[in-house]
C-alpha positions in Angstrom: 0.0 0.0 0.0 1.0 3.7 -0.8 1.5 6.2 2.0 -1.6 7.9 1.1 -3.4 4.1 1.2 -2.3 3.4 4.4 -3.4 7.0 5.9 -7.1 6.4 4.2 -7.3 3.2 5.8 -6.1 4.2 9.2 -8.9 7.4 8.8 -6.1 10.5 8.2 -9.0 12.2 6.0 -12.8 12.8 6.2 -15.0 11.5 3.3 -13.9 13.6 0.6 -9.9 13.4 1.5 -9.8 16.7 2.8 -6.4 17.0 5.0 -6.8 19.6 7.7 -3.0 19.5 8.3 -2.7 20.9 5.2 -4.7 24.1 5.9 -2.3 26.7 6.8 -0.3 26.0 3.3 -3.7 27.4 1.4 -4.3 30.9 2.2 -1.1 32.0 0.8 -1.5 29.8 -2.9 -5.2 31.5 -2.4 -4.0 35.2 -2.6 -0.9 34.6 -5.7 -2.7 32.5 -7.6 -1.4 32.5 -11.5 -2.9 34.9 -14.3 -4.3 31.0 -15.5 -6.0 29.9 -12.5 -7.3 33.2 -12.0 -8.8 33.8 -15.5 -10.8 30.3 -15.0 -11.9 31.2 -11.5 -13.3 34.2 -12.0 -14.9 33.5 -15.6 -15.9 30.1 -15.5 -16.0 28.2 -12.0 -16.4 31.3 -9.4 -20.1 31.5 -7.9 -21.9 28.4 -9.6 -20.7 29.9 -13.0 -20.1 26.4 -14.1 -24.0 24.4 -14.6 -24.9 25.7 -11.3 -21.7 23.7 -9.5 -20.0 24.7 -6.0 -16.0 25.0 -7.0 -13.7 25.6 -4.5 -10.3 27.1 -5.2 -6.7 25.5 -3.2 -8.2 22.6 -1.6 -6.1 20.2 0.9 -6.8 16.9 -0.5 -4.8 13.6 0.7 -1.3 14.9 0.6 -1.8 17.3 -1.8 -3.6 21.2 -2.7 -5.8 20.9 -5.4 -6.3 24.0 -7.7 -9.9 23.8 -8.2 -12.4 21.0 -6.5 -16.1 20.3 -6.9 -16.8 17.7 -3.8 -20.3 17.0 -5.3 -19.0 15.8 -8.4 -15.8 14.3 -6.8 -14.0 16.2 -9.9 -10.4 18.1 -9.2 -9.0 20.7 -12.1 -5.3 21.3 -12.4 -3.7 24.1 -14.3 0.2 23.0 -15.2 2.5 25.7 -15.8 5.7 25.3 -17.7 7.8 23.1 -15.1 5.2 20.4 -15.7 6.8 19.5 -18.8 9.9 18.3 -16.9 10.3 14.4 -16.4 10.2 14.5 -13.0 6.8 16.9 -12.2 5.2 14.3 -15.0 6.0 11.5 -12.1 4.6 13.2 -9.7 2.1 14.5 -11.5 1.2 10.6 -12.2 1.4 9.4 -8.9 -0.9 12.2 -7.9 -3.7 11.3 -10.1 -3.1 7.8 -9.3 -3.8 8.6 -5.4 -6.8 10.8 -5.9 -8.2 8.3 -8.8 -7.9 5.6 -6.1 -10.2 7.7 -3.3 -12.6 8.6 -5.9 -11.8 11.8 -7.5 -11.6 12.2 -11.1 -8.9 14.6 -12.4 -8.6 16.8 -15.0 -6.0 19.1 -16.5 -5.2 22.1 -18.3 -1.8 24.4 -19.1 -1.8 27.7 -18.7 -1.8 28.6 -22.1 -5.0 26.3 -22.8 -6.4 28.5 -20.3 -5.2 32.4 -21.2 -5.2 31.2 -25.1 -8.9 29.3 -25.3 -11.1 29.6 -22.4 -14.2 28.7 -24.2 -12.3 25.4 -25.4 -11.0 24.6 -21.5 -15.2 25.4 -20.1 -16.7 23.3 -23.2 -13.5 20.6 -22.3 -15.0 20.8 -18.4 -18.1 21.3 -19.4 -18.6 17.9 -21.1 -16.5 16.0 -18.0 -19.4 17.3 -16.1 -22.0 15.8 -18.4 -19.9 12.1 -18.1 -20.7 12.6 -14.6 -24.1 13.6 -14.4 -25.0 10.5 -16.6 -23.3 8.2 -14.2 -25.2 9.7 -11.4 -29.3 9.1 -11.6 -29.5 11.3 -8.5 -28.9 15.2 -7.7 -29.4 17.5 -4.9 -32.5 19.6 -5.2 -29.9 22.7 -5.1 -26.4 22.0 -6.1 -23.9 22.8 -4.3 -26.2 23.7 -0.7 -28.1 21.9 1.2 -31.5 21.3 1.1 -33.4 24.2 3.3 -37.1 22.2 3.4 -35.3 19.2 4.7 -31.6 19.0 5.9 -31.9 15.3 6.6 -28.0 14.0 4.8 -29.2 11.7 1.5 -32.3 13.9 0.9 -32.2 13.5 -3.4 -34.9 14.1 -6.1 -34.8 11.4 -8.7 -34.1 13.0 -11.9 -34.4 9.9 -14.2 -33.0 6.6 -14.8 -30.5 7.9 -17.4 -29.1 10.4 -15.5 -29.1 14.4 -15.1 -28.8 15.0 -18.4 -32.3 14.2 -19.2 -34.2 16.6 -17.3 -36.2 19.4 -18.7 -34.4 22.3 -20.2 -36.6 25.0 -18.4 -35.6 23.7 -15.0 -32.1 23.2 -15.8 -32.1 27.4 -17.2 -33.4 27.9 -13.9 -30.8 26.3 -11.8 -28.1 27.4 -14.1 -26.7 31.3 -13.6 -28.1 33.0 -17.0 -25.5 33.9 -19.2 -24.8 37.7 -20.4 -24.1 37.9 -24.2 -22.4 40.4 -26.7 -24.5 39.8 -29.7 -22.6 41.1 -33.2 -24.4 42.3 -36.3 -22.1 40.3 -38.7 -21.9 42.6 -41.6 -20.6 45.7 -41.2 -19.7 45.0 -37.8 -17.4 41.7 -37.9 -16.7 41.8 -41.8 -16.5 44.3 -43.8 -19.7 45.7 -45.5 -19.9 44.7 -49.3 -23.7 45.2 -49.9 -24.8 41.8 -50.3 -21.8 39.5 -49.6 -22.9 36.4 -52.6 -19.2 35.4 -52.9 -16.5 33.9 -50.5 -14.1 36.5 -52.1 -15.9 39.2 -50.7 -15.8 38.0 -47.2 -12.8 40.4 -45.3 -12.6 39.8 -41.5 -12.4 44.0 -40.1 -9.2 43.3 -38.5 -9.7 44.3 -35.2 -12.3 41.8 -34.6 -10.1 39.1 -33.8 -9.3 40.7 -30.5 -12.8 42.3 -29.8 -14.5 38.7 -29.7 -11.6 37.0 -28.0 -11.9 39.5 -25.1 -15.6 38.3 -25.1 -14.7 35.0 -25.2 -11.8 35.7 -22.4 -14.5 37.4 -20.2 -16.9 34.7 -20.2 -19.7 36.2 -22.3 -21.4 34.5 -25.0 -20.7 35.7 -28.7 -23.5 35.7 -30.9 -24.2 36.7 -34.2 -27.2 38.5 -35.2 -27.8 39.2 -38.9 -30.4 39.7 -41.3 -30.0 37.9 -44.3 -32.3 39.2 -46.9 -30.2 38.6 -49.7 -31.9 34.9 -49.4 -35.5 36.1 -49.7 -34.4 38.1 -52.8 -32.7 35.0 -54.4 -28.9 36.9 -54.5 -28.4 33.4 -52.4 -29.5 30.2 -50.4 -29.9 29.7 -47.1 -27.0 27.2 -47.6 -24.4 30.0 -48.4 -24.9 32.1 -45.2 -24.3 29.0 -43.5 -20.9 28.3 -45.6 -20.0 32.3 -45.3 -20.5 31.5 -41.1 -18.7 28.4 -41.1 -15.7 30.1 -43.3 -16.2 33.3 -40.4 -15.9 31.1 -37.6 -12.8 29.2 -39.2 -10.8 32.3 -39.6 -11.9 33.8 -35.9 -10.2 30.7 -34.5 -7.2 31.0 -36.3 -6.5 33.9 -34.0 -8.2 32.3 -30.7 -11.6 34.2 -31.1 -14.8 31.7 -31.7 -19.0 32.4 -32.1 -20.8 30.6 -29.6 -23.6 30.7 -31.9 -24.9 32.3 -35.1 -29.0 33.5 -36.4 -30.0 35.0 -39.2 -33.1 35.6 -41.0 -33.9 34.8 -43.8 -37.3 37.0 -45.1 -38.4 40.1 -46.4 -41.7 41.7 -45.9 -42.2 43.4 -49.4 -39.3 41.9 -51.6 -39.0 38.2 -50.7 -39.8 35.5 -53.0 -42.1 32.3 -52.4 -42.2 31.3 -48.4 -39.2 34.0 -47.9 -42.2 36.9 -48.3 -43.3 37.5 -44.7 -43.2 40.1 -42.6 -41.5 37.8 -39.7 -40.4 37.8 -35.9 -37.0 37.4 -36.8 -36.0 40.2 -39.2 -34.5 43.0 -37.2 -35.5 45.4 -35.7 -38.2 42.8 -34.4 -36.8 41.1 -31.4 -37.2 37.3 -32.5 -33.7 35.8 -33.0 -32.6 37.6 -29.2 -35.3 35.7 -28.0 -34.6 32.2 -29.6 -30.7 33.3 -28.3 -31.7 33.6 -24.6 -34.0 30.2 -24.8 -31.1 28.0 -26.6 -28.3 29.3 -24.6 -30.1 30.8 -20.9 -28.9 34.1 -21.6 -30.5 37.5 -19.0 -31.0 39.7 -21.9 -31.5 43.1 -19.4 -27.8 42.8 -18.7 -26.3 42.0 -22.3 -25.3 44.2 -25.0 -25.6 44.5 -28.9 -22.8 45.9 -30.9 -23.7 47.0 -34.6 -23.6 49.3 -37.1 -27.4 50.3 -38.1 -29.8 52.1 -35.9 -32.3 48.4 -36.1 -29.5 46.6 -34.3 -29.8 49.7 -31.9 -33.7 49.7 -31.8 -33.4 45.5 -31.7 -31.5 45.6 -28.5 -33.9 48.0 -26.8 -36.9 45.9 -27.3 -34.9 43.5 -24.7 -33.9 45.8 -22.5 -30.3 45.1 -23.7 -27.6 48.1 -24.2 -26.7 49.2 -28.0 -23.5 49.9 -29.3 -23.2 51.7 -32.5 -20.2 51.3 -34.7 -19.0 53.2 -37.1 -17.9 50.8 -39.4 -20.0 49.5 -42.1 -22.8 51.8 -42.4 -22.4 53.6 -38.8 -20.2 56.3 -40.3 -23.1 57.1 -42.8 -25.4 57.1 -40.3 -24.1 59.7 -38.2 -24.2 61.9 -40.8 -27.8 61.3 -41.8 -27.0 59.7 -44.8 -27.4 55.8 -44.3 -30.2 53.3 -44.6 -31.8 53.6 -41.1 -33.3 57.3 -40.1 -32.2 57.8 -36.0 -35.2 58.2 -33.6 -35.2 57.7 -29.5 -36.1 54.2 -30.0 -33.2 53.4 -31.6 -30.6 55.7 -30.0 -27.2 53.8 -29.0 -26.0 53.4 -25.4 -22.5 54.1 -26.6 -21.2 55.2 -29.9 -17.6 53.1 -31.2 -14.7 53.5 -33.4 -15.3 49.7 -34.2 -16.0 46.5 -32.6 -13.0 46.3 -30.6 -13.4 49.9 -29.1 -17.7 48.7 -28.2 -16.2 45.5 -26.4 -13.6 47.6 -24.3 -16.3 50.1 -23.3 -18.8 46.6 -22.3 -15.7 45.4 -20.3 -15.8 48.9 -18.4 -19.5 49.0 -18.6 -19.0 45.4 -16.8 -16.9 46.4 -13.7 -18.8 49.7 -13.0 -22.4 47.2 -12.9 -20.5 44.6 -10.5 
């Protein structure tokens, strides 16, 4: 038997390993944590951020301090800096996640470039650990991460279903989950250049400082959605298919540079110009409020505290019906507007929050606009 065999036998720790002799070591590792773990602590596990699970940051567990531990799921997160690649921290490193496989734990790792480079990737990469879990478990607290106030009896569980956590209805899961805030991005004019109707690949030009506007979204742990209309489609300039390709060949060159879309909408129609089942005057087609909507239902996001960043007074107007805050641009057709001479006439319905260079200067002022709320 290993040392930390013998001390579980012989009772050293409680049920979840947790080594009190180990306490005084944390508080110092608590207040220098690295630029890594404190990225993913305070924009994906702080506060239930992560599906409505308890974290806990510098845990004493058997003989060592875990970086981040969730004791409901049993699940430790490491970040490795650079001396993990040396031979010797890899030995530890597997003797380590030997001893905590063997009391139960399931560990998981990251580096600290995975972390400062692709946070989105690291959560979804936790994320779906999470959901490996839940569907070995066919019972869950009735709040995560608390105990149950109606009955604080230990073992008290609702049965979810026979397949596991995963099953349950979406509606209650939204609820239990924190709602997310979002950035939603006109697409063109806003993230690419405006061409008039973009019906060739050729034509699509990433504005360059879009690269670094949605990765700070990414970085900050608000979703990145796209928001477009497409009525090129209801005119017959191109299908439905195309937009799809255009987004796909969007999303491919964002991630070259580390940015990603969490998801994309568009619509499709045209009240007065479309052709066959693409004539309708819609709930999608901004300035109506439809494809938010859809957005906050799909991916539980609290539209009163999100933002829309475009470069027409609709996306303004669009992000008012919400109760969301509108950044103008003045890419695309923003510069036009401002001087009275674009496609949308301004009015107080539609009158921005904030008015931006471009889309990296809106996502700087939502980062600031962010700190002052909190």
């Amino acid at each position: 038997m290993t040392e930390v065999e013998n001390r579980m036998a012989y009772g050293a720790f409680d049920n979840w390993g947790y080594n009190k002799k180990l306490k005084p070591l944390v508080g110092n590792l608590r207040r220098n944590m690295t630029k890594s773990e404190a990225c993913l602590w305070k924009y994906a596990l702080k506060a239930k951020q992560l599906k409505g699970y308890q974290f806990r940051r510098q845990r004493p567990v058997l003989n060592y301090i875990a970086d981040f531990i969730c004791k409901e799921l049993m699940l430790i997160i490491e970040i490795d800096g650079i001396t993990h690649d040396a031979e010797t921290s890899l030995a530890k490193d597997k003797n380590r996640e030997e001893d905590l496989n063997r009391a139960g734990f399931k560990l998981i790792r990251f580096t600290d470039e995975e972390v400062l480079k692709n946070i989105s990737g690291v959560v979804t990469a936790i994320e779906a650990e999470v959901e490996t879990i839940e569907k070995s478990t066919p019972l869950i607290p009735r709040q995560r991460g608390t105990r149950n106030t109606h009955n604080s009896k230990k073992g008290n569980y609702d049965k979810v279903s026979f397949t596991g956590r995963t099953t349950f209805d979406e509606s209650i899961k939204n609820e239990m989950m924190e709602k997310n805030v979002a950035v939603f991005l006109d697409r063109d004019g806003t993230i690419n250049e405006e061409v008039g109707y973009l019906d060739r690949l050729d034509k699509l030009k990433t504005i360059t400082t879009a690269y670094e506007a949605i990765k700070l979204i990414n970085l900050s742990g608000m979703k990145a959605v796209v928001i477009s209309n497409q009525a090129g489609v209801a005119r017959g300039f191109f299908t439905e298919e195309f937009v799809n390709t255009v987004n796909n060949h969007l999303l491919a060159d964002l991630k070259k540079k580390g940015a990603s879309i969490d998801k994309f909408y568009y619509c499709p129609h045209h009240p007065e110009d479309g052709k066959g089942e693409y004539l309708q005057n819609c709930g999608c087609r901004k300035p109506a409020p439809g494809m938010l909507l859809q957005a906050a239902q799909e991916l539980n996001i609290d539209l009163a505290n999100s933002y829309f960043v475009g470069d027409r007074f609709i996306d303004m107007e669009t992000a008012k019906k919400v109760g969301a805050k509108g950044i103008l641009v003045k890419t695309g057709y923003g510069e036009d507007l401002l001087q009275d001479d674009g496609p949308d006439t301004a009015s107080p319905e539609n009158k921005p929050d904030f008015i931006a260079a471009d889309i990296l200067e809106a996502v700087q002022w939502i980062l600031k606009d962010r700190k002052n709320i909190k």
